[in-house]
N, C-alpha and C positions, 0 to 999 in steps of 0.2 A: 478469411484466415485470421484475421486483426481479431474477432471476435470468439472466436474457438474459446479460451477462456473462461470468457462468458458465459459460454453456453455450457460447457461444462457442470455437471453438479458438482459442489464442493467437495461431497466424500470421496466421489472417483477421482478428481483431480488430485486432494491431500494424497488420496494412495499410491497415487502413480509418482507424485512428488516423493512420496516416503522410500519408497523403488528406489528413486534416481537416488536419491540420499544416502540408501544402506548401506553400511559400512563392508560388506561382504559383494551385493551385487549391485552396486551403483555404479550405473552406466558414463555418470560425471567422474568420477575415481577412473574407469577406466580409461576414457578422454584423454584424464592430462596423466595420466601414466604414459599411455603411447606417445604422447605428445611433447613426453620427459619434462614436463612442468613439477612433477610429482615423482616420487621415489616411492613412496607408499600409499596405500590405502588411506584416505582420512577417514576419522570417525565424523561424521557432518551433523550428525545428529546426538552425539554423542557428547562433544566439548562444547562448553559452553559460549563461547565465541561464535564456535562454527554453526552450534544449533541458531542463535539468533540469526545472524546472517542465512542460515536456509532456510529461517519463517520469514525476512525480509524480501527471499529473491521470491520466494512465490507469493506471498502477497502484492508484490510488486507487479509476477506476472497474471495474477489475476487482477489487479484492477487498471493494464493498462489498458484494455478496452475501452474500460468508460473514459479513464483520460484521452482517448482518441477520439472518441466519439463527440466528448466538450472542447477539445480543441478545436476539430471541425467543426462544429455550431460555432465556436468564437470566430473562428476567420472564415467564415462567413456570412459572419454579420457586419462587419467592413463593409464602408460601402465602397463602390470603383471609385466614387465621384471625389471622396476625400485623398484617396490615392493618387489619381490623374492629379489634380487638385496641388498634391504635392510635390509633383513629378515637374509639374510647370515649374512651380517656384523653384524648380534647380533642387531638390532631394534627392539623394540619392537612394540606393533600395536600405543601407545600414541604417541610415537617419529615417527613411519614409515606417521602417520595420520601429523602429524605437522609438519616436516620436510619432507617429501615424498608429501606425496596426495594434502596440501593446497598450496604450491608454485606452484602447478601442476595446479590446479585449481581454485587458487585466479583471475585470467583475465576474466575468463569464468564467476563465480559469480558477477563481477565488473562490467562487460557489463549488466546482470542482474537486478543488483541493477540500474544501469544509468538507464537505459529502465523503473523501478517503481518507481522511482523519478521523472522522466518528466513525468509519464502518473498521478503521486500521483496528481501534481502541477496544469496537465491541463484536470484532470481529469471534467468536466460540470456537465452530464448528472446523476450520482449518488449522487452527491451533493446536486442537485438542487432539485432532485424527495424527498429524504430524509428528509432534512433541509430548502431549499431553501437558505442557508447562514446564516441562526439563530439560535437560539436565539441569541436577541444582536449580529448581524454577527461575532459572533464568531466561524463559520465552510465555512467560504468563502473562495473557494480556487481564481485563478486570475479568470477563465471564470466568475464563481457566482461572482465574485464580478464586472467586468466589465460589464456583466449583468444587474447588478442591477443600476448602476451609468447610464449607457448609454441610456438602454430600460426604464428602472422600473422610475429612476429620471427624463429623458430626457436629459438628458447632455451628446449629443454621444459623443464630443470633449476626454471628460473626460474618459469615455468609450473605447473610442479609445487609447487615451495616457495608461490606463492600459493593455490594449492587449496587444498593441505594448511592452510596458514595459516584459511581461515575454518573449521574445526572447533574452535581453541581459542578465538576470538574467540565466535562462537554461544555454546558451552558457559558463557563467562563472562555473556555476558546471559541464558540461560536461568537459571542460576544465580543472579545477582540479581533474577532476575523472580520464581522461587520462592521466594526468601528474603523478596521485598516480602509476596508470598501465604503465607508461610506467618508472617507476623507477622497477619496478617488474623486 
């Protein structure tokens, strides 16, 4: 079930996500109306707040897959022996967990996180099915927004110079992400 997501293609999931979102038959609207959270309808898609936050929850729910996936590889690459190990010397499981397991496992989560940051960044194809970039392009990541400039305005120049533009931004956060990891 963890992996459903996953498996998903991105255009059927964005659509099913754009569903729950609509401002007329969104199943989430309907929730917290019975739920008396909600008085009205929101437009989710519509305001610019609420559209960002609904490219956030489903980006979120597609890649928590792989972050379970690397979780799992992290802790279980702990060995017992470090654990037992610390359980003699009187650790308890808060200290064996913070001093033990996340030194263990902070590189393995770090590559993790690298890996949903560049795909958050060049993420297209759910953005675009979702939002398109709007309201007021306030959910454009670079593709949707190179996109729009290059295709949609005709200014491939433009279009170009943004592309190009997220290979040296990435490389800098990759860059600091290894330097955080290799102080580890």
């Amino acid at each position: 079930i963890i992996l459903i997501p996953f498996v998903i293609p991105i255009a059927l999931s964005s659509l099913a996500w754009k569903w729950m979102f609509d401002s007329l038959y969104s199943v989430i609207n309907w929730m917290l109306m019975r739920a008396h959270i909600i008085e009205y309808p929101w437009q989710w898609l519509g305001e610019p707040g609420l559209a960002m936050w609904s490219v956030i929850i489903m980006n979120v729910w597609r890649g928590f897959p792989f972050s379970a996936v690397i979780l799992l590889a992290g802790l279980t690459a702990v060995p017992q022996e470090v654990i037992e190990a610390a359980k003699i010397d009187g650790a308890g499981p808060l200290r064996r967990f913070h001093y033990v397991v996340v030194p263990i496992v902070r590189p393995i989560l770090l590559v993790g996180l690298l890996y949903s940051v560049v795909f958050s960044f060049t993420d297209f194809s759910a953005v675009w099915l979702l939002t398109q970039g709007g309201p007021y392009n306030t959910t454009h990541v670079f593709g949707t927004y190179a996109y729009n400039i290059g295709i949609n305005a005709g200014d491939l120049g433009m279009g170009a110079a943004i592309t190009l533009f997220i290979f040296p931004f990435l490389a800098l956060i990759v860059i600091l992400m290894l330097r955080f990891l290799r102080k580890d």
